[in-house]
N, C-alpha and C positions, 0 to 999 in steps of 0.2 A: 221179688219175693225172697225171703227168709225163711228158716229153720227153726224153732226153739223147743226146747223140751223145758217143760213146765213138772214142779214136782210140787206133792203135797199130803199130806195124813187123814186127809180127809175125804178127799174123790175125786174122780178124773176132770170133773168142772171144774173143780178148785184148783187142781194143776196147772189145766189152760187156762184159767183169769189170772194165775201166776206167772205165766210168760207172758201173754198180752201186756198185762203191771208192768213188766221189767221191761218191754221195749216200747212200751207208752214213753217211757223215761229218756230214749237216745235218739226215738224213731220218728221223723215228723207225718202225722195225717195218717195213721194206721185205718186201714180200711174192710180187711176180709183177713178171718182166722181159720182157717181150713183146718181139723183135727184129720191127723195122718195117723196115728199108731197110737196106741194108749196099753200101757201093761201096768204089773204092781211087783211088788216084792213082799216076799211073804214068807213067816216064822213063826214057826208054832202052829201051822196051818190057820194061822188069820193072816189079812193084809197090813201091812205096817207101813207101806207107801206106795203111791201113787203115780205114773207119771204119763205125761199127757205130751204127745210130738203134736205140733201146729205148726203149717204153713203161714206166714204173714204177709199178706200185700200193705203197700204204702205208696201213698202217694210224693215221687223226690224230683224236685225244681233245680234239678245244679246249672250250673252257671255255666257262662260261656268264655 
């Protein structure tokens, strides 16, 4: 399992399909996204981002 924080200006979904994306990219046979922590950042009293902590399982074959 992995870590990633997913960010985004839209919503905390959008965040975590934004990590998921980026380790789809490195990570073979991604499996289960566990959402861990999700906050925002905010100015002017509205939210301006987004960001979204996920667990990653995957499934890894390494060699012998």
């Amino acid at each position: 399992m992995i870590e990633l924080v997913g960010t985004g200006t839209e919503s905390w979904e959008k965040a975590a399909a934004t990590a998921v994306d980026l380790a789809s990219k490195t990570l073979p046979d991604l499996r289960i996204a566990e959402v861990v922590e999700m906050d925002m950042q905010i100015e002017g009293g509205k939210a301006i981002s987004y960001r979204t902590k996920v667990k990653l399982s995957f499934k890894y074959e390494g060699g012998s």
